[in-house]
C-alpha atoms as an extended CHARMM CRD file, in Angstrom:
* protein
*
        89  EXT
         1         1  UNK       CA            -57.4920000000        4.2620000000      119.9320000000  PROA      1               0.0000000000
         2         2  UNK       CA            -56.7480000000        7.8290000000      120.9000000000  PROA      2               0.0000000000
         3         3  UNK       CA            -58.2160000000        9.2260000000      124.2500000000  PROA      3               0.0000000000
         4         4  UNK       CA            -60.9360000000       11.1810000000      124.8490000000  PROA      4               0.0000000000
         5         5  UNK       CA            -59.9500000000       15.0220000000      124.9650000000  PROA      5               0.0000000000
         6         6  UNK       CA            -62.6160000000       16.2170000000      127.8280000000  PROA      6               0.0000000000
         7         7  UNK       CA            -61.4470000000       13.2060000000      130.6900000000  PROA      7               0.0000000000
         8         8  UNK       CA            -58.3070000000       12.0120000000      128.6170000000  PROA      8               0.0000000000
         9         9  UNK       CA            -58.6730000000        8.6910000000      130.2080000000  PROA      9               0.0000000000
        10        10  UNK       CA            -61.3610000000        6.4710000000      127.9650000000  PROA      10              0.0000000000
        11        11  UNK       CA            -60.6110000000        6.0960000000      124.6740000000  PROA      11              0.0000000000
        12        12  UNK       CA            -62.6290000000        7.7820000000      121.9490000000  PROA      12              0.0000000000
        13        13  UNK       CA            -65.7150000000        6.2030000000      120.6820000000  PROA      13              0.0000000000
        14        14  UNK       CA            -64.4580000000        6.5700000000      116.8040000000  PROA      14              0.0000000000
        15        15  UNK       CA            -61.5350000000        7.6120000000      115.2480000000  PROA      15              0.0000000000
        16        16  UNK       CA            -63.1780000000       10.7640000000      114.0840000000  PROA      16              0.0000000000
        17        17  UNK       CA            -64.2860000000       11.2060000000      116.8310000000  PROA      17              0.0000000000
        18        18  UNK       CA            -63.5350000000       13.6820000000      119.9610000000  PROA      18              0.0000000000
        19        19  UNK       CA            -65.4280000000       11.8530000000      122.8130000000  PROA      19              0.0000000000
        20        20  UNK       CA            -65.8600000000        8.9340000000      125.0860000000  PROA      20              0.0000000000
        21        21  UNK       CA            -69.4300000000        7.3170000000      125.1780000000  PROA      21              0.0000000000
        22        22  UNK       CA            -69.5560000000        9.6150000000      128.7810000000  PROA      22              0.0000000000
        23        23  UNK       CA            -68.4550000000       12.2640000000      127.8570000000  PROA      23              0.0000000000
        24        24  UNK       CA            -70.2880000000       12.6620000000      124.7990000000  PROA      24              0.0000000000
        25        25  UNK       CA            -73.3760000000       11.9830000000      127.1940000000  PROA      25              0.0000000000
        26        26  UNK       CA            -72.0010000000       15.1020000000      129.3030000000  PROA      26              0.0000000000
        27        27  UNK       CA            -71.7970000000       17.1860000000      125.8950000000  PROA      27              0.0000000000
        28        28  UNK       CA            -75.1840000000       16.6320000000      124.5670000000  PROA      28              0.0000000000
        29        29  UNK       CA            -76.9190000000       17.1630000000      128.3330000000  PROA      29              0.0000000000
        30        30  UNK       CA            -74.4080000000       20.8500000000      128.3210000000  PROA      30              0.0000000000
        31        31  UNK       CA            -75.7850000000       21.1190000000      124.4080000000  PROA      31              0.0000000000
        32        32  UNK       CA            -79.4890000000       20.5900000000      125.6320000000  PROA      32              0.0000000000
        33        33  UNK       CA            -79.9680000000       22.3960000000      128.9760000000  PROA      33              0.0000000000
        34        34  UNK       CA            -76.7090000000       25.3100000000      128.1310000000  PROA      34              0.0000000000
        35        35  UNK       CA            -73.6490000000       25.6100000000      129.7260000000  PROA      35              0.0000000000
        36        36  UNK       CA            -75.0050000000       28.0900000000      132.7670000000  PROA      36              0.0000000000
        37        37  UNK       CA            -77.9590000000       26.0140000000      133.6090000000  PROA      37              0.0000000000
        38        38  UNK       CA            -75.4830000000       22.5890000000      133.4490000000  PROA      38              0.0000000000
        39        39  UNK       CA            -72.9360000000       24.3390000000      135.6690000000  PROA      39              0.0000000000
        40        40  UNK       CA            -75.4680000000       25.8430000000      138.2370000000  PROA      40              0.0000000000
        41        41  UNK       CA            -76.8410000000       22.0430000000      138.8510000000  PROA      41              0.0000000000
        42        42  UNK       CA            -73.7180000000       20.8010000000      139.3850000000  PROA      42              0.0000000000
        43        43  UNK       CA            -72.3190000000       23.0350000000      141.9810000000  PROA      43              0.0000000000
        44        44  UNK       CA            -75.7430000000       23.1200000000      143.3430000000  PROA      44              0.0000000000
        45        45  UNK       CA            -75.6810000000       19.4520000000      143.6630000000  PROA      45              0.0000000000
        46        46  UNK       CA            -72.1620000000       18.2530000000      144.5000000000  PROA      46              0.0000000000
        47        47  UNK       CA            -69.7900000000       21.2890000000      145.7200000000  PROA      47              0.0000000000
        48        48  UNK       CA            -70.9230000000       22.2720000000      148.7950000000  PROA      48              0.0000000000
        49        49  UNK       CA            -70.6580000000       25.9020000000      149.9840000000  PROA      49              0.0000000000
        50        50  UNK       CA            -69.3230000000       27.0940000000      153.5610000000  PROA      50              0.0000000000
        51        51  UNK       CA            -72.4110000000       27.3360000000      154.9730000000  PROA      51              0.0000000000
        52        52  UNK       CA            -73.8040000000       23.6380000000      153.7330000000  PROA      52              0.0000000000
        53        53  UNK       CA            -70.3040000000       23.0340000000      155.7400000000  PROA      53              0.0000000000
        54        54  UNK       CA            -70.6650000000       24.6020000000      158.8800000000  PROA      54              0.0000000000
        55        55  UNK       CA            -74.3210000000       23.0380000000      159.1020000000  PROA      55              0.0000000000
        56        56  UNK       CA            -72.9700000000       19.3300000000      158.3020000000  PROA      56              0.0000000000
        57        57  UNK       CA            -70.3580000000       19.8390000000      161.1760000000  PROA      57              0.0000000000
        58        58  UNK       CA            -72.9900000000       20.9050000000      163.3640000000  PROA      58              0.0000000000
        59        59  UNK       CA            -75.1240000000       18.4300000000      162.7440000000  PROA      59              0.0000000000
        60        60  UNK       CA            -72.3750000000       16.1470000000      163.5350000000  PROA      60              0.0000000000
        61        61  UNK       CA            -71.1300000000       17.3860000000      166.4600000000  PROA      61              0.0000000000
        62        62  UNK       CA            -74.5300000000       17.4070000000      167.9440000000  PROA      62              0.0000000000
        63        63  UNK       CA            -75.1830000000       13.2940000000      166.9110000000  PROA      63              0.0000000000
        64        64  UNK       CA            -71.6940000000       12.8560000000      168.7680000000  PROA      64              0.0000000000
        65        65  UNK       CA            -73.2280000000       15.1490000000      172.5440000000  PROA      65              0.0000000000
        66        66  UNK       CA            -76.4860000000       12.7770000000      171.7880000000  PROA      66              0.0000000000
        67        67  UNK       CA            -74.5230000000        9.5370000000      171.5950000000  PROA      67              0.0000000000
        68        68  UNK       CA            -72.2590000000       10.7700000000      175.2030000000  PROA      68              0.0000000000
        69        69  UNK       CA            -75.4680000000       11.9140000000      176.6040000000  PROA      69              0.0000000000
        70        70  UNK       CA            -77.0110000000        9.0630000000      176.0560000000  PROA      70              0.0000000000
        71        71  UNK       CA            -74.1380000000        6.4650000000      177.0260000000  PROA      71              0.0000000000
        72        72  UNK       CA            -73.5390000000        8.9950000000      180.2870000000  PROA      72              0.0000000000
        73        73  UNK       CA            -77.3640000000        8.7900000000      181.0510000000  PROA      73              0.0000000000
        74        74  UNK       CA            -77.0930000000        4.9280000000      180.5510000000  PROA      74              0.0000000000
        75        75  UNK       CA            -74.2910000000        4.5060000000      182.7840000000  PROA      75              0.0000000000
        76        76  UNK       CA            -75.5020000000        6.4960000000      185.6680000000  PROA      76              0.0000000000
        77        77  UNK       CA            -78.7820000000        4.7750000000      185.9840000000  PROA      77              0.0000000000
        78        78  UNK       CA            -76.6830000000        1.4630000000      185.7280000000  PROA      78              0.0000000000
        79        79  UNK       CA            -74.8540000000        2.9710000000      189.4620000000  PROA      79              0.0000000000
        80        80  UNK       CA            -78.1620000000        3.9970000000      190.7560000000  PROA      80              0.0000000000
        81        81  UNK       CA            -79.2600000000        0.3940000000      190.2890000000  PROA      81              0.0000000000
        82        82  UNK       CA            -76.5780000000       -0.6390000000      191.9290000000  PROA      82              0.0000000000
        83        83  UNK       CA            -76.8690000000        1.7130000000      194.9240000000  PROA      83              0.0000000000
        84        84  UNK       CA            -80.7360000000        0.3500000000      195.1590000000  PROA      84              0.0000000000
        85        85  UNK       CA            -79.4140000000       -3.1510000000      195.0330000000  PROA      85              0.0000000000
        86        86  UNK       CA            -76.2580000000       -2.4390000000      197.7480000000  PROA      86              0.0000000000
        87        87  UNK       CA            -79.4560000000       -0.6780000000      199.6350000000  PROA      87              0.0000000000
        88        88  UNK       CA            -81.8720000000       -3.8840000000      199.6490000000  PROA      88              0.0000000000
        89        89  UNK       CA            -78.3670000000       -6.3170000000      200.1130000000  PROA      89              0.0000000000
């Protein structure tokens, strides 16, 4: 069989045909909902913009301070135990 001509990588469901089985999905949704609408969704839903970028960094840099603040805060009250302990020895 021939390939598909949107992905170029399945082969085509017929031979007079112009589509994979996916890809024919992906026509019919563009056919149904339009072209705009399709395209909207899709960089709504998977391209994310600079400032969905700048908020995901943020939001991991902050889960990284909370992990050292926490393993910092855990490791001085591990010495102050020990102080208490050298205190009572």
């Amino acid at each position: 069989m021939v390939n598909c001509y949107f992905c170029e990588k399945k082969s085509r469901e017929s031979w007079g045909g112009y589509w994979c089985e996916d890809c024919r999905k992906i026509k019919n949704i563009l056919n149904i909902y339009g072209v705009e609408e399709s395209l909207a969704i899709l960089e709504s839903v998977c391209i994310r913009n600079e400032e969905q970028r700048k908020r995901k960094i943020n939001y991991e840099k902050k889960k990284i301070i909370s992990k050292n603040a926490e393993k910092e805060l855990a490791e001085s009250t591990d010495l102050y135990e020990k102080k208490i302990q050298n205190k009572k020895s």
